[in-house]
C-alpha positions as CSV (number, residue, x, y, z in Angstrom):
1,X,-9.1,-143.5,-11.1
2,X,-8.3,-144.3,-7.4
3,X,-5.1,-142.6,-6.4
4,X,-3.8,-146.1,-5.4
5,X,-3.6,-147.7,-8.3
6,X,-0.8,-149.5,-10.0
7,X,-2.3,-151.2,-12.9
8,X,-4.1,-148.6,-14.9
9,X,-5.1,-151.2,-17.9
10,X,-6.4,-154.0,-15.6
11,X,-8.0,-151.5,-13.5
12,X,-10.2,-150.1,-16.8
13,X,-10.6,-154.0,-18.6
14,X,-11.8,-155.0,-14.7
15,X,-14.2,-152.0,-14.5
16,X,-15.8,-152.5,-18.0
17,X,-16.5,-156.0,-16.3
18,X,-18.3,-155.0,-13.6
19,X,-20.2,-152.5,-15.7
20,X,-21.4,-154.9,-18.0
21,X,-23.0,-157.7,-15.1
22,X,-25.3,-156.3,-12.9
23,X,-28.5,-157.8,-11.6
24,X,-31.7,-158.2,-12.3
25,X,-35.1,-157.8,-10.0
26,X,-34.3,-161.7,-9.3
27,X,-30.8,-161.5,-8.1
28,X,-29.2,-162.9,-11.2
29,X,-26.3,-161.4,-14.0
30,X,-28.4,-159.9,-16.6
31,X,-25.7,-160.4,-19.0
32,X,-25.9,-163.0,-21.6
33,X,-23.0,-164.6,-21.2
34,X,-23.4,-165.4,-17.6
35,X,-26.7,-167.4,-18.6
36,X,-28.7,-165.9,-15.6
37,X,-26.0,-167.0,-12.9
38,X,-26.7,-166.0,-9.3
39,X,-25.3,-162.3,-8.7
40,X,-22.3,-161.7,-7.8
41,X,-21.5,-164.0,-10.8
42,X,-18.2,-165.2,-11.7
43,X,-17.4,-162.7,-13.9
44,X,-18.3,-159.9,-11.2
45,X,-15.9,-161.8,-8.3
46,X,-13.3,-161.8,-10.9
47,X,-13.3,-158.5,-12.1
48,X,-13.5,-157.5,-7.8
49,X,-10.6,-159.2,-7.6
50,X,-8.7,-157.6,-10.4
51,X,-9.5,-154.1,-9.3
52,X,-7.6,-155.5,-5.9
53,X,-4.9,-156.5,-7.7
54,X,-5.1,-153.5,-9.5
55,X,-4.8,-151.6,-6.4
56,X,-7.8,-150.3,-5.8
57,X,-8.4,-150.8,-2.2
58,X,-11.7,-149.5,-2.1
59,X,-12.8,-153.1,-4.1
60,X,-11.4,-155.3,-1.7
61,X,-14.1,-157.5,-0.7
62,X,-14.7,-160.2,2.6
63,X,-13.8,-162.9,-0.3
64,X,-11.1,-161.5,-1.4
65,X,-9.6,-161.3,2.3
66,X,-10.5,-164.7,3.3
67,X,-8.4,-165.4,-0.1
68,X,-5.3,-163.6,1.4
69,X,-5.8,-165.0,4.6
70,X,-5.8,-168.4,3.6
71,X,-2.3,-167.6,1.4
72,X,-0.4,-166.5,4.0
73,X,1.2,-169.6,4.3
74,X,2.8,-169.1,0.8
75,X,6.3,-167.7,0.2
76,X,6.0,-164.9,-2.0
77,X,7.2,-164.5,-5.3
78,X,11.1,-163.1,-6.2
79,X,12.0,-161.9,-9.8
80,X,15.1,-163.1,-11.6
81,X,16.9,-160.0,-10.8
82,X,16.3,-159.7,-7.7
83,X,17.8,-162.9,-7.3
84,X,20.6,-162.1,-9.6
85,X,21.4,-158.9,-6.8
């Protein structure tokens, strides 16, 4: 595990993901749920994205910074107790 991680859980559920969709000699998930989607499929982007969030800057992808980009307009989140303080 990446020294920089802060969610160990999602970090494992999001690389047991990726593990399982890979692609085929035609460029498509050869997992059977993703019905032969173009690779990266959406479960493949998602599961990039969660190692991110994770943490794990080594998974950080062009999407996902366009993505941040694009939010940096937003305000960010504050807890209840920080709030409270």
């Amino acid at each position: 595990m990446p020294a920089g991680v802060t969610d160990p859980l999602l970090w494992r559920l999001a690389l047991d993901v990726i593990d399982a969709h890979h692609p085929d000699q035609s460029g498509r998930c050869d997992n059977l749920l993703c019905e032969h989607q173009v690779w990266p499929c959406h479960a493949a982007r998602n599961a990039r994205r969660a190692l991110t969030m994770a943490g794990d800057a080594s998974a950080e992808t062009e999407d996902d910074r366009r993505t941040a980009g694009e939010q940096q307009g937003l305000r960010p989140r504050r807890s209840r107790s920080a709030e409270a303080a």
